[in-house]
LOVONU-908813 format. One line per 2 residues: for each residue x, y, z of C-alpha. Coordinates in pm, whole numbers, padded with zeros to 5 digits, always signed. Example, Ala and Ser with C-alpha at 12.3 -4.5 7.8 and 13.67 -1.06 7.14 Angstrom:
+01230/-00450/+00780 ~ +01367/-00106/+00714
This chain:
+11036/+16353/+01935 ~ +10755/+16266/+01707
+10615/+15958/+01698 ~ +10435/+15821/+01361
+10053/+15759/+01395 ~ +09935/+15414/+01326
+09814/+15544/+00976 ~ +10150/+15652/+00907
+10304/+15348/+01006 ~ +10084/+15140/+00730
+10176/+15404/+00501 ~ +10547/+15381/+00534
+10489/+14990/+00523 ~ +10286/+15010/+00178
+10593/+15241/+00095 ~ +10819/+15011/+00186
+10615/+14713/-00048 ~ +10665/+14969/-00376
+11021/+15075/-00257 ~ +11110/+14709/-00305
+10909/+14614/-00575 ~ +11105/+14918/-00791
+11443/+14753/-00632 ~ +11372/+14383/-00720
+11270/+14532/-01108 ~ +11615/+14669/-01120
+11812/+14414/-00884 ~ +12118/+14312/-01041
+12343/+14030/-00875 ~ +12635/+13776/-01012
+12531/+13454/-01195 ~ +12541/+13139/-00893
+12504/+12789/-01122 ~ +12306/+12652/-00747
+12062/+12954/-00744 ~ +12015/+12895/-01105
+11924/+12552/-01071 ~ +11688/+12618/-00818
+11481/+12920/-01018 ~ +11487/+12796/-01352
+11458/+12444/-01299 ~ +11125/+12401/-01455
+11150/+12679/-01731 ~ +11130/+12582/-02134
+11390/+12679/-02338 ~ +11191/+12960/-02490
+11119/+13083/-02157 ~ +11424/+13087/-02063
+11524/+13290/-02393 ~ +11220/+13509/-02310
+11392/+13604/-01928 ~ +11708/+13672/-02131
+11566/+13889/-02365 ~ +11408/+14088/-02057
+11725/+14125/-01879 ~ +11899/+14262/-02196
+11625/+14451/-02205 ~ +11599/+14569/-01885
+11975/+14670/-01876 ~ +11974/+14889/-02128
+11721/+15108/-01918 ~ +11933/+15370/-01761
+11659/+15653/-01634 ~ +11317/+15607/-01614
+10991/+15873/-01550 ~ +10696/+15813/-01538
+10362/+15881/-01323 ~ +10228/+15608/-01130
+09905/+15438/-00980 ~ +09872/+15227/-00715
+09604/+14974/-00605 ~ +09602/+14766/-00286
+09352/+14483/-00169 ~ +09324/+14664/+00140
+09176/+14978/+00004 ~ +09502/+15185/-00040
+09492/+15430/-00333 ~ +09770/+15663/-00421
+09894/+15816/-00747 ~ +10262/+15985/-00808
+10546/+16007/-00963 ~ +10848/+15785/-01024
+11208/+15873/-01159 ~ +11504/+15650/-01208
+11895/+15693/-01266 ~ +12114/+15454/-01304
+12326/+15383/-01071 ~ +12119/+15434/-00724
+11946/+15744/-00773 ~ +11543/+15697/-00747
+11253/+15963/-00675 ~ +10952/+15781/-00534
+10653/+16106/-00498 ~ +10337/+16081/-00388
+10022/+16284/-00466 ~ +09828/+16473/-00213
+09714/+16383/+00065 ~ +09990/+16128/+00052
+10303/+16322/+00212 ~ +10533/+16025/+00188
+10867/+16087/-00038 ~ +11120/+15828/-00078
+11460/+15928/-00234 ~ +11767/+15797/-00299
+12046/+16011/-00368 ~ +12365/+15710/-00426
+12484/+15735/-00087 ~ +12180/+15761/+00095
+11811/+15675/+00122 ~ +11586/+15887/+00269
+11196/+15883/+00358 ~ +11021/+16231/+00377
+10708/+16243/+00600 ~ +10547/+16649/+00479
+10323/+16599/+00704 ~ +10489/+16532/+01048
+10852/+16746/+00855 ~ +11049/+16424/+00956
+11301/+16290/+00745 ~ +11435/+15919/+00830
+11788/+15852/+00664 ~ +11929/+15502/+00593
+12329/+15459/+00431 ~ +12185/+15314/+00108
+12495/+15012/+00137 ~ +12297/+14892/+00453
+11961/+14858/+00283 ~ +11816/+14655/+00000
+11898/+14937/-00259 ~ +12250/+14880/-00238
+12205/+14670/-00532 ~ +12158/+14930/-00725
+12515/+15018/-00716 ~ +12554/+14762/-00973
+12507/+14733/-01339 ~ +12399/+14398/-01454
+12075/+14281/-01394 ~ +12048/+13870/-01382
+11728/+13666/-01302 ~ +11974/+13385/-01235
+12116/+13507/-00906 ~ +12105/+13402/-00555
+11892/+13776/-00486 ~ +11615/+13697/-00734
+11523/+13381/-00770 ~ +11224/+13378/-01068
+10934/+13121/-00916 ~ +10684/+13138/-01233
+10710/+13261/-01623 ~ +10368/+13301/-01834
+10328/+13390/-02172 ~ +10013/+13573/-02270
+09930/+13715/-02630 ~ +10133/+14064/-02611
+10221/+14005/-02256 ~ +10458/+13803/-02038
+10460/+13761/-01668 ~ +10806/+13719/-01492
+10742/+13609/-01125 ~ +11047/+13667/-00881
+11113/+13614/-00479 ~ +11452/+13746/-00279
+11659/+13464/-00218 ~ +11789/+13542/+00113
+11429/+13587/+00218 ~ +11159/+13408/+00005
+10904/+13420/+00289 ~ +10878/+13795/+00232
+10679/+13791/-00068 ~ +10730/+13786/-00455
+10674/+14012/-00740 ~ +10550/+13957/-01064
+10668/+14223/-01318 ~ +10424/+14237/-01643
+10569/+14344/-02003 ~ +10418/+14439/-02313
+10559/+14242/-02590 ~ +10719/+14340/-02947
+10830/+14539/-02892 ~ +10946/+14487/-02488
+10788/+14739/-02225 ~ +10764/+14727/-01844
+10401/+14807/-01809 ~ +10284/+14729/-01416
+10429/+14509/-01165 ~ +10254/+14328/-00832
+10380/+14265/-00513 ~ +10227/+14005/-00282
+10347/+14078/+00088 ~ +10424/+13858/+00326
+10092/+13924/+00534 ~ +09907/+13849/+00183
+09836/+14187/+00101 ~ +09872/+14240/-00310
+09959/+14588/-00457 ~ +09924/+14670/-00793
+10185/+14936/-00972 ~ +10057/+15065/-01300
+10342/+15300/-01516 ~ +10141/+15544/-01701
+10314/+15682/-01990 ~ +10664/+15602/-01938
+10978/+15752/-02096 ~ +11303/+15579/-02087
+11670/+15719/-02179 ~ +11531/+16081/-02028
+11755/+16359/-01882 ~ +11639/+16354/-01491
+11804/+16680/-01307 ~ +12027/+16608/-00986
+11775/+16776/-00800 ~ +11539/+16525/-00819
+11766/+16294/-00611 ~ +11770/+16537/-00300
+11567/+16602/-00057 ~ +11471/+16939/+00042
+11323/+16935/+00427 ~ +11078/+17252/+00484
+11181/+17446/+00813 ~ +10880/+17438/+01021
+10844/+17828/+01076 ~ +10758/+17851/+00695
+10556/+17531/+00714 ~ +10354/+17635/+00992
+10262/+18010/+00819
């Protein structure tokens, strides 16, 4: 049995950090008036019509490509690529000489190590993406609970922890304004460590092929040639 370095096992955490940064952007949940109460308590009214307009907007977002870059404040740098299908289907790739994959196929999730040719498999209900199975996304749920709002010029800041565990960390998702575009988002971890997610040229509404949303394992006689 192969058992993951300790550089692997930061990897797979800082994985992890994105993984659920990419859920909590798409997390949809039933209204709760208490939960609502307690995230939106201080909000204006045109804040609060600002979070509306950027769940409408965010549900109408059905796939999603895109390359990515990510920053961390420990010194992690990675670049990849990112793909999106409503419901539960997500491709998470990595550049070289990161061999981390992370997909999600509706039923399962699975994380893809090239380099050790391990594949870890989760059933998708018993994780965090489960969410995903549903359509609405709601800021005013017991699973997101939003903590801050700012309004820049041309940008606004939605801020956002997981109600059943706010100790974990938060997000902050960042949007272009007029018109509405999810531009970057940050994730602050529970150990303090902040990673920055930039989209770089994204296209939304495009046709993603099923085989994205599989995982293809390479047997290690070909590997090893």
């Amino acid at each position: 049995m192969l058992v993951p370095t300790d550089t692997a096992q930061i990897r797979t955490s800082r994985l992890m950090a994105v993984l659920l940064a990419v859920l909590l952007i798409l997390m949809p949940g039933p209204g709760m008036p208490g939960a609502q109460a307690q995230g939106l308590a201080n909000l204006s009214k045109d804040d609060r019509a600002d979070i509306s307009r950027i769940e409408k907007y965010l549900n109408t977002i059905k796939t999603l490509q895109a390359r990515f870059l990510q920053v961390s404040s420990d010194g992690d740098f990675s670049e990849g690529a990112l793909y999106f299908s409503k419901p539960g289907k997500m491709r998470l790739e990595y550049d070289d000489p990161n061999p981390m994959l992370i997909v999600s196929d509706g039923t399962n999730l699975g994380f893809y190590d090239k380099e050790l040719n391990q594949v870890s498999y989760f059933d998708l209900d018993a994780t965090q993406a489960a969410v995903l199975l549903r359509e609405n996304i709601s800021f005013s749920s017991e699973d997101t609970i939003v903590t801050a709002f700012e309004r820049g010029p041309g940008v606004l800041r939605l801020t956002v922890i997981k109600g059943s565990d706010p100790l974990e960390g938060n997000i902050t998702l960042i949007f272009s304004d007029r018109p509405l575009s999810l531009r970057k988002w940050t994730v602050t971890d529970a150990q303090g460590v902040i990673t920055n997610i930039s989209l770089l040229d994204p296209r939304f509404g495009v046709t993603l092929k099923q085989g994205l949303f599989e995982i293809e394992v390479t047997p290690d006689y070909l590997k090893n040639e």
